[in-house]
Short mmCIF file of the C-alpha atoms (twelve columns), coordinates in Angstrom:
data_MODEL
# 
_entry.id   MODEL 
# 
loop_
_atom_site.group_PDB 
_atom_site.id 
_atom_site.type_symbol 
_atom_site.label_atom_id 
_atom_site.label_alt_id 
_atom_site.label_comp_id 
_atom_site.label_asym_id 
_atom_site.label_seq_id 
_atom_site.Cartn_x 
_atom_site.Cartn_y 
_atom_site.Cartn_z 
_atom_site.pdbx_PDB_model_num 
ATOM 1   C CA . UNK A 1   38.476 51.790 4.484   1 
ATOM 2   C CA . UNK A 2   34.988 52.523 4.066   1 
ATOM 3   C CA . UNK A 3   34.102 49.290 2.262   1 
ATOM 4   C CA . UNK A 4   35.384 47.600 5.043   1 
ATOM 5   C CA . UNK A 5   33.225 49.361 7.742   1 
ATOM 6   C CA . UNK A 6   30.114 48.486 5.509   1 
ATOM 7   C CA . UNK A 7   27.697 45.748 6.479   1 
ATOM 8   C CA . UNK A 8   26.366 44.812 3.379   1 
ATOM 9   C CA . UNK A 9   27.601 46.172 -0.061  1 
ATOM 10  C CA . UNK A 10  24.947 46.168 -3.015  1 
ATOM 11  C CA . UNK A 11  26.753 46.041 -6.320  1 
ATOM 12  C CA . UNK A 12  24.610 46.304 -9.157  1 
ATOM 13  C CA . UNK A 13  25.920 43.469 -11.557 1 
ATOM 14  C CA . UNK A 14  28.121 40.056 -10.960 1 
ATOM 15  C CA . UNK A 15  31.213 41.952 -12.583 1 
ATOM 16  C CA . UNK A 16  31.249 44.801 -9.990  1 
ATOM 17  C CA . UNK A 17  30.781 42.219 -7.048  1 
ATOM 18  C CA . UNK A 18  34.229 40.624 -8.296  1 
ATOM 19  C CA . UNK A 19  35.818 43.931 -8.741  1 
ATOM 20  C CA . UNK A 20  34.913 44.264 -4.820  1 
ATOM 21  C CA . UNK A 21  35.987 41.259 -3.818  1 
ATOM 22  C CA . UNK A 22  38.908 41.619 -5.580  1 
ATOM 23  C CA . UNK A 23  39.536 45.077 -3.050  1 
ATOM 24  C CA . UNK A 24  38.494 43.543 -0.061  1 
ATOM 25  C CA . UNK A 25  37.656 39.602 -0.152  1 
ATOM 26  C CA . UNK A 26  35.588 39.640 3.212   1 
ATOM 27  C CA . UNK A 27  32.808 42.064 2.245   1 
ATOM 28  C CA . UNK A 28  29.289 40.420 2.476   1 
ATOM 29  C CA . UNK A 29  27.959 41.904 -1.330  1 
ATOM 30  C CA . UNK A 30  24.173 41.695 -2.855  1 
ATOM 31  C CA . UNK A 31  24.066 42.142 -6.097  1 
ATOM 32  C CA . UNK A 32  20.761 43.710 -7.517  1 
ATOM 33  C CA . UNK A 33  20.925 44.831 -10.954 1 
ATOM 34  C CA . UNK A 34  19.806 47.978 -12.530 1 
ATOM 35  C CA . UNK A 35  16.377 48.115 -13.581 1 
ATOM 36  C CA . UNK A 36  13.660 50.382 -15.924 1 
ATOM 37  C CA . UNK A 37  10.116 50.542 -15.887 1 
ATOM 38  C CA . UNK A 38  9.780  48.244 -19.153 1 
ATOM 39  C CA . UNK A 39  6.111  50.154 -19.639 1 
ATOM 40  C CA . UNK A 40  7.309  53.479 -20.628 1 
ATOM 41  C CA . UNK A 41  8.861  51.548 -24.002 1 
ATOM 42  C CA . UNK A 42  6.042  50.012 -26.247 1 
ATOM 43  C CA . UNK A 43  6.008  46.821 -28.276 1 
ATOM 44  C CA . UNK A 44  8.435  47.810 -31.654 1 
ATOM 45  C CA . UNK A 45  7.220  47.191 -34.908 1 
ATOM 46  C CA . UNK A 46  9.714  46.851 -37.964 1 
ATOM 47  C CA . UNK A 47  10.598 50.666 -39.314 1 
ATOM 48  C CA . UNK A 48  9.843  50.971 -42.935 1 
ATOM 49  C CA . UNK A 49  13.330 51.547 -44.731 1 
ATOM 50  C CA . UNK A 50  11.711 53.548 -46.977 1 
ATOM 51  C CA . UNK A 51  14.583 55.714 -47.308 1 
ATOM 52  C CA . UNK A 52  18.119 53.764 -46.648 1 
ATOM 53  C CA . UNK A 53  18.775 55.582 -43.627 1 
ATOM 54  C CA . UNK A 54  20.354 53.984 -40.833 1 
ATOM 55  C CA . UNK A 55  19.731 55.665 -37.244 1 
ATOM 56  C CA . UNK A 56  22.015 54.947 -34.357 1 
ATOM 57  C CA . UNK A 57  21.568 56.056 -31.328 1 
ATOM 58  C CA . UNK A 58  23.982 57.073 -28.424 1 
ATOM 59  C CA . UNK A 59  23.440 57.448 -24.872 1 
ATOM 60  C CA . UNK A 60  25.968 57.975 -22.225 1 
ATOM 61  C CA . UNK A 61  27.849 60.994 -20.609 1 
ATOM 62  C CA . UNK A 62  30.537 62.014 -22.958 1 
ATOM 63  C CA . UNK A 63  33.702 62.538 -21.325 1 
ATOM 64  C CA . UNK A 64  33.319 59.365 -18.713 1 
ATOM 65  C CA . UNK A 65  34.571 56.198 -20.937 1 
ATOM 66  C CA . UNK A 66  31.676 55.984 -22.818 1 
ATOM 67  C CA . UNK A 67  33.293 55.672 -26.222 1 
ATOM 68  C CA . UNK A 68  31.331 58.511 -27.636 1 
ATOM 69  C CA . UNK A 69  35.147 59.499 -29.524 1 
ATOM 70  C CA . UNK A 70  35.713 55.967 -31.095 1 
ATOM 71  C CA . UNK A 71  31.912 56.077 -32.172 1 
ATOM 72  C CA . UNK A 72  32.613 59.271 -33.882 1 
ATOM 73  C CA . UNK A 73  35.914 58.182 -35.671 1 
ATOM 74  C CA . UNK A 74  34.394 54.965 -37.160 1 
ATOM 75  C CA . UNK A 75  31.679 56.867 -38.289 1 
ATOM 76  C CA . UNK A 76  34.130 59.164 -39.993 1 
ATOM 77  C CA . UNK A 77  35.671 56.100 -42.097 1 
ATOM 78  C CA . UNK A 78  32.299 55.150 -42.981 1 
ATOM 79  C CA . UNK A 79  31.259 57.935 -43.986 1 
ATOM 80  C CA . UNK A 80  32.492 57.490 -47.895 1 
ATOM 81  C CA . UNK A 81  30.876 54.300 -48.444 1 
ATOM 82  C CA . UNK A 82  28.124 55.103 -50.850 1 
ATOM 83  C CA . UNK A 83  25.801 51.837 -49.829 1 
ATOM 84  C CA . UNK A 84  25.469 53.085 -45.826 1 
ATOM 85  C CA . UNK A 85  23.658 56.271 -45.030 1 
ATOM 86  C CA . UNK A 86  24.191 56.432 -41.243 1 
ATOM 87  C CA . UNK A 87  22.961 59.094 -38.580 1 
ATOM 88  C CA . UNK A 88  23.404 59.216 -35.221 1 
ATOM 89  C CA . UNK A 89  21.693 61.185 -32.412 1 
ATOM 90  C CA . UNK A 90  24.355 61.362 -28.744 1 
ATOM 91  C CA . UNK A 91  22.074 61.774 -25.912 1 
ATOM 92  C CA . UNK A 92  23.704 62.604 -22.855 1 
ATOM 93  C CA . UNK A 93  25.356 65.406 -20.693 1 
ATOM 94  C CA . UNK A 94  28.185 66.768 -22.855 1 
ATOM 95  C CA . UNK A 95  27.350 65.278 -25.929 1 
ATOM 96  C CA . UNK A 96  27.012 69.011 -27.027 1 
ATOM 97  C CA . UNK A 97  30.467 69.319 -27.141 1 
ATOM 98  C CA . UNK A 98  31.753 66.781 -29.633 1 
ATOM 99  C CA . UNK A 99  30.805 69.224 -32.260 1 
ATOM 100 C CA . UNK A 100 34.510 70.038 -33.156 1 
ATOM 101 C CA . UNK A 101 35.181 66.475 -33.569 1 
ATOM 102 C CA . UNK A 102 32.547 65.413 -35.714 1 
ATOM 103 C CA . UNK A 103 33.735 68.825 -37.817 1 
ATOM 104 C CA . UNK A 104 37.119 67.156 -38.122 1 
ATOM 105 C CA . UNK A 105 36.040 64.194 -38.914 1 
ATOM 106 C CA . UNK A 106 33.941 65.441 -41.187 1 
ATOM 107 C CA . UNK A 107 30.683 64.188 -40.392 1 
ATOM 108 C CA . UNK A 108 28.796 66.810 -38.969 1 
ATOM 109 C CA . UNK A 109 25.722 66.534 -41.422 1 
ATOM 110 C CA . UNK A 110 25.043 62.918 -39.858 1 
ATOM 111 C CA . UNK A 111 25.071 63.709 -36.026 1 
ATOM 112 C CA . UNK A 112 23.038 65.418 -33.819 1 
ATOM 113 C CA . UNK A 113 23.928 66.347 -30.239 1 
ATOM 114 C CA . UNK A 114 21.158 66.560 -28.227 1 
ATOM 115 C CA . UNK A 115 22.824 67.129 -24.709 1 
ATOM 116 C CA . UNK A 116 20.814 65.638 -21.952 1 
ATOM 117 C CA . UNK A 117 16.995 64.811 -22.315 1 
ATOM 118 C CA . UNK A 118 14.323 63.843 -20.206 1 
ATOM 119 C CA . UNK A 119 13.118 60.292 -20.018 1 
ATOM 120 C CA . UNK A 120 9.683  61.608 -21.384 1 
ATOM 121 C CA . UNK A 121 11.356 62.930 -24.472 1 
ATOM 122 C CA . UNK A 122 13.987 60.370 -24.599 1 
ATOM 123 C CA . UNK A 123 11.802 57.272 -24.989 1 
ATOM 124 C CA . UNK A 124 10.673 58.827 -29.061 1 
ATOM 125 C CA . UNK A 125 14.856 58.215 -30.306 1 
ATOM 126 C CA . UNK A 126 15.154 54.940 -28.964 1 
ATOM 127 C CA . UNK A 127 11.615 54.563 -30.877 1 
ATOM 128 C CA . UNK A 128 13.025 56.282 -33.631 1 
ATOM 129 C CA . UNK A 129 16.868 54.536 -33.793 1 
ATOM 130 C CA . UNK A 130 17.141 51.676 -35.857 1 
ATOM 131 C CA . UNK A 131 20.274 50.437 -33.798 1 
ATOM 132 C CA . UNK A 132 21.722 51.277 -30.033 1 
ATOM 133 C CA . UNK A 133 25.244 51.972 -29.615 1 
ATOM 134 C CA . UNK A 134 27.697 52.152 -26.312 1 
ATOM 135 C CA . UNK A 135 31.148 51.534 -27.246 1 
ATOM 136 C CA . UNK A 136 32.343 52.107 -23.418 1 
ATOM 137 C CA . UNK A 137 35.491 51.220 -21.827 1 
ATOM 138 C CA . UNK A 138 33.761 51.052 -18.248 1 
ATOM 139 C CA . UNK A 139 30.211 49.909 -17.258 1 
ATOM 140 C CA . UNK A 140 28.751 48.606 -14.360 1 
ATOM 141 C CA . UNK A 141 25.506 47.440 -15.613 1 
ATOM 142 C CA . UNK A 142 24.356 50.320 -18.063 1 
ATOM 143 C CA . UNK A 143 20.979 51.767 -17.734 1 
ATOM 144 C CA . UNK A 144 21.016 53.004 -21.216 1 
ATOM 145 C CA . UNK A 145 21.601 49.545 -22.699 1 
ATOM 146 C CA . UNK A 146 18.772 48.576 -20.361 1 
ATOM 147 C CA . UNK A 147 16.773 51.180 -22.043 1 
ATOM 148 C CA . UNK A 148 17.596 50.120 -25.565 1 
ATOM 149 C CA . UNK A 149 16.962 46.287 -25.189 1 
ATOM 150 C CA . UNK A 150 13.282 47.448 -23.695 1 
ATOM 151 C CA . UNK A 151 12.731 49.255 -26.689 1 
ATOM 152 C CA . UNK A 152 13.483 46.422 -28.866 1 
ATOM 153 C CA . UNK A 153 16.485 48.041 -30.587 1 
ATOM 154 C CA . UNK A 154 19.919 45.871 -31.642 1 
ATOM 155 C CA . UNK A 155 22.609 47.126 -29.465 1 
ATOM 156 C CA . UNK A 156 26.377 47.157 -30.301 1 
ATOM 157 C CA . UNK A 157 28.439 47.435 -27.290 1 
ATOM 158 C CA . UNK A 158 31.769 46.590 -25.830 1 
ATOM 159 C CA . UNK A 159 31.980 43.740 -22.907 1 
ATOM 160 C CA . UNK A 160 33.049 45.484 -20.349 1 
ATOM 161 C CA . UNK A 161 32.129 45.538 -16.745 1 
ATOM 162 C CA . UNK A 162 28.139 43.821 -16.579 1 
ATOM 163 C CA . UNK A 163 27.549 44.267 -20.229 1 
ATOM 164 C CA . UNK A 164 27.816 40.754 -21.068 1 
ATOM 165 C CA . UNK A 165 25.110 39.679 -18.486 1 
ATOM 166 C CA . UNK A 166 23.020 42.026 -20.436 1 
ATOM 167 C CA . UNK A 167 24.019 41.341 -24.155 1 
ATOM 168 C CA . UNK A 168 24.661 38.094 -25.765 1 
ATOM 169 C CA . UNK A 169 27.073 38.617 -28.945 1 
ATOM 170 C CA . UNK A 170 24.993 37.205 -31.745 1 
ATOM 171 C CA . UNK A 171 21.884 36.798 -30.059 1 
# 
């Protein structure tokens, strides 16, 4: 009802401007895609692998499709292989709570939970990950993957929802 008493609809990636069509075909939709301000994220150089530590780095609201679960059971089967030292900071209101879950599977040594933090604060893990990663089941056009691609990290997602006019697989 309210879609169709709308003048204009601004969806924020080509995928959600289907999925409105696809509710109501007459609705005149913009679509203007999420944007960052690119300067707050420097140029990256390489990280030293000085140590064979892999950071990855979440960023999403747990609870909300995000994937944060599946992230945390792969890591768990990973977790024997004696060539792969992985941690992995979650960013992101309740992220705090996956602590039982990580305890279950056993890999609460390589996670951090961080709950939310502020942009100021955030920009030093995507600095400090070596790889972004939003295995989500629903996206419109996620800021966070924004985020990572402007801080030049490799970013492992699902292609869901605008993802793929973000993120190329293999590129």
């Amino acid at each position: 009802w309210a879609l169709g008493r709308s003048d204009r609809i601004i969806a924020v990636s080509d995928a959600s401007a289907r999925a409105l069509r696809e509710l109501e075909d007459s609705l005149d939709i913009s679509v203007v895609a999420n944007a960052i301000d690119t300067s707050l994220f420097g140029t990256r150089s390489p990280r030293r692998q000085e140590n064979k530590i892999v950071r990855l780095l979440f960023v999403g609201a747990a609870g909300k499709l995000k994937g944060e679960r599946d992230l945390i059971q792969a890591l768990g089967l990973l977790k024997a292989r004696r060539d792969l030292e992985l941690r992995v900071s979650f960013i992101g209101h309740g992220t705090e709570d996956l602590t039982q879950l990580c305890d279950e599977e056993g890999i609460a040594g390589m996670v951090e939970h961080l709950g939310p933090v502020s942009m100021s604060k955030r920009v030093k893990y995507f600095e400090d990950a070596d790889i972004f990663v939003l295995p989500t089941y629903a996206e419109a056009m996620p800021i966070s993957v924004i985020e990572a691609m402007a801080s030049g990290l490799a970013v492992i997602t699902t292609p869901v929802g605008g993802i793929p006019e973000l993120v190329s697989d293999g590129v």
